[in-house]
C-alpha positions in Angstrom: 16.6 -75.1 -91.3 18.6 -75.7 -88.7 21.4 -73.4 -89.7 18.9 -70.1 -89.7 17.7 -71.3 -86.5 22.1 -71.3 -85.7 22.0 -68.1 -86.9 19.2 -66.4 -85.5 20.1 -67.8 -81.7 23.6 -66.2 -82.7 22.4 -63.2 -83.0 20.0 -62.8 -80.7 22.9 -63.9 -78.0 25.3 -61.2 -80.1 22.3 -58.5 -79.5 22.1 -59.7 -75.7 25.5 -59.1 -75.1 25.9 -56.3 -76.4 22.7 -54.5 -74.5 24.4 -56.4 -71.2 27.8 -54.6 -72.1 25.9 -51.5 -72.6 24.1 -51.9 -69.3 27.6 -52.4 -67.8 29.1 -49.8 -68.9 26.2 -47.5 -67.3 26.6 -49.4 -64.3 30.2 -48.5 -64.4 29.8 -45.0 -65.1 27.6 -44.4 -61.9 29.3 -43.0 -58.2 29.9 -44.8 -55.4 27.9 -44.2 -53.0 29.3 -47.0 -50.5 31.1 -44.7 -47.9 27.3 -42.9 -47.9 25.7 -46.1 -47.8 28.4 -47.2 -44.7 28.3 -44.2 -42.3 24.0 -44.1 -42.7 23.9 -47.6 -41.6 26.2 -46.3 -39.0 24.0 -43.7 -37.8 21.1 -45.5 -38.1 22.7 -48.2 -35.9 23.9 -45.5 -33.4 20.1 -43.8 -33.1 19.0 -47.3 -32.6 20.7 -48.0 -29.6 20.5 -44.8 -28.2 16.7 -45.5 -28.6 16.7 -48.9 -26.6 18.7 -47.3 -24.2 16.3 -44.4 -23.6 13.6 -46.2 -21.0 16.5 -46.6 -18.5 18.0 -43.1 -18.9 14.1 -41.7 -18.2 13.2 -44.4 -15.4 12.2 -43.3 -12.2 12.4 -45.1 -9.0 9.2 -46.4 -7.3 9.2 -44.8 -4.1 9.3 -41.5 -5.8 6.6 -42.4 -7.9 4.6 -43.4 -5.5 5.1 -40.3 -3.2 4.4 -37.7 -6.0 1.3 -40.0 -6.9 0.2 -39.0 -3.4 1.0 -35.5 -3.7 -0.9 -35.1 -7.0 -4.1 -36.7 -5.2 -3.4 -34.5 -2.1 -3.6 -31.1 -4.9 -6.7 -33.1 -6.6 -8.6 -32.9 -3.2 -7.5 -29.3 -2.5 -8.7 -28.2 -5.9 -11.7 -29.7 -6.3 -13.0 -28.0 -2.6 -14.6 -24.6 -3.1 -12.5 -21.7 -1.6 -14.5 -19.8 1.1 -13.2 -16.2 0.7 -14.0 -13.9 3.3 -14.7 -10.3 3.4 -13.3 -8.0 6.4 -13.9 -4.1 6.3 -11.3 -2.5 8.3 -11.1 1.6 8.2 -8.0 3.1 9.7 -7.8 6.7 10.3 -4.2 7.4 9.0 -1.7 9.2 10.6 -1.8 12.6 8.9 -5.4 12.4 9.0 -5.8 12.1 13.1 -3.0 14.5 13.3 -4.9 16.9 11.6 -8.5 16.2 14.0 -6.1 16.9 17.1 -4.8 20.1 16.0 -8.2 21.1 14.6 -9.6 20.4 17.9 -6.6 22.4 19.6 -7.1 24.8 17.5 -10.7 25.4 18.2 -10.0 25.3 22.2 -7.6 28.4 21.6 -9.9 30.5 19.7 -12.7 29.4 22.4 -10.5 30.7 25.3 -8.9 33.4 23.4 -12.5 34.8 23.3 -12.8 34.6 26.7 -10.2 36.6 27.0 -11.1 38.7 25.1 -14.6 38.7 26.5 -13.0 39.2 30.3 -10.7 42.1 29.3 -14.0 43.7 27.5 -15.7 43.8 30.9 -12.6 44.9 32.3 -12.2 47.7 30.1 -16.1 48.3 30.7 -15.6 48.0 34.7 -12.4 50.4 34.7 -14.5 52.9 32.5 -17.7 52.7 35.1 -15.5 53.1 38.3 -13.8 56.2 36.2 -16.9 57.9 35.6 -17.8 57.4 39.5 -15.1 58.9 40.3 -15.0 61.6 38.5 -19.2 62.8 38.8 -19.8 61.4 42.4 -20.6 63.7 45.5 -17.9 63.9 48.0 -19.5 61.5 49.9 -19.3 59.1 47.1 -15.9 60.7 46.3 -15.0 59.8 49.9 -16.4 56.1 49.9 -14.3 55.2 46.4 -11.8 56.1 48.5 -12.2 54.0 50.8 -12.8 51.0 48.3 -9.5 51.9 46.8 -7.8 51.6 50.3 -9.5 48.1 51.1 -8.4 46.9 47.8 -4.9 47.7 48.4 -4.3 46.6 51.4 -5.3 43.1 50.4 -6.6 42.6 46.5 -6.7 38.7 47.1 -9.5 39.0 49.4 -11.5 41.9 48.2 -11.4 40.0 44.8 -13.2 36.9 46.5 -15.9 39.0 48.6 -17.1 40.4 45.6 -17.0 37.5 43.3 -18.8 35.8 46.5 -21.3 38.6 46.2 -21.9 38.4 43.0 -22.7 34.9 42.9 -25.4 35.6 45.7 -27.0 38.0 43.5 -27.1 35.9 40.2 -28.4 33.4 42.5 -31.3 35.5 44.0 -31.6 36.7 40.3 -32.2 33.5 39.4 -34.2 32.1 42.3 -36.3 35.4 41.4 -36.9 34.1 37.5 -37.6 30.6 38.4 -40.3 32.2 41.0 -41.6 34.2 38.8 -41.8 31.4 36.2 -43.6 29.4 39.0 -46.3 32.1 39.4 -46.8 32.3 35.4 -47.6 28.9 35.2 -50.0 28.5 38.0 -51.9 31.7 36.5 -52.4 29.7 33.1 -53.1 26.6 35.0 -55.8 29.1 36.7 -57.2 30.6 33.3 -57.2 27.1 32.4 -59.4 25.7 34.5 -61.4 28.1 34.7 -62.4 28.2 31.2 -63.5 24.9 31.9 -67.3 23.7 32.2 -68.2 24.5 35.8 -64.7 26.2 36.7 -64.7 28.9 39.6 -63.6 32.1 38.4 -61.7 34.1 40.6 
């Protein structure tokens, strides 16, 4: 008995070895991935420090934080107030615009006096033609009094101008005077009809 239990141990230690030679040799055959291995536990050494290190490279003094703490809360209470807007209408007249108004308004003060210029040489031309005809169909008395008009105006135009303006003015006076009178007399005669259409009104 004992020498099949030798025999089976020996081989089952023979089989054992060779699977472990086996496995060895596979072992063997693999790369070697230590220089890999080495510089990752390198690097991972490297990002590690440069990860402790990190809070100082980012830290801030106090004061500063302090002092933009205030200025944020100064912003908060700026913000959160309502923003009163105010609405101004302003109208400005520009430039061309007002340049335009003045020369209209020059213009129209030309053509106004250009038509009284025209308007004075009209009367002028009328005046000239009147005193023409006169002349030409008066009696020798009248003949004889033109005359003498033309030798007052000539010996000083200046003043004959101004008497007859003068006496012209005296007539559109009276002329008027005249219409205002008669006006006058109008009225009291309807006042007169008036009343005396009324009940127990004189008639004249």
């Amino acid at each position: 008995m004992s020498e099949v239990l030798w025999d089976t141990v020996v081989r089952a230690v023979e089989a054992l070895e060779k699977k472990t030679a086996g496995l060895q040799n596979q072992v063997n055959s693999l790369p070697d991935h230590t220089v890999s291995l080495k510089n990752i536990d390198d690097r991972l050494g490297t990002a590690e420090a440069e990860i402790k290190e990190l809070p100082n490279k980012i830290f801030m003094p106090l004061p500063q934080i302090i002092s933009l703490t205030r200025v944020l809360q100064t912003h908060s209470q700026l913000l959160s107030m309502p923003v009163k807007t105010e609405v101004r209408h302003e109208h400005h007249l520009s430039k061309p615009i007002a340049a335009c108004m003045v020369m209209f308004l020059i213009i129209n003060g030309l053509l106004l006096w250009l038509y009284y210029a025209w308007s004075e040489a009209d009367q002028h031309r009328e005046n000239d033609m009147k005193y023409r005809y006169l002349k030409v169909f008066q009696s020798p008395n009248g003949q004889k009094y033109l005359h003498q008009l033309d030798s007052l105006y000539t010996s000083n135009p200046d003043q004959f101008r101004k008497v007859v303006m003068n006496q012209e003015k005296i007539q559109l006076d009276s002329f008027e005077d005249f219409k205002q009178m008669q006006e006058k007399r109008q009225e009291i005669k309807d006042l007169q009809e008036k009343w005396s259409r009324q009940p127990g009104g004189k008639s004249n």
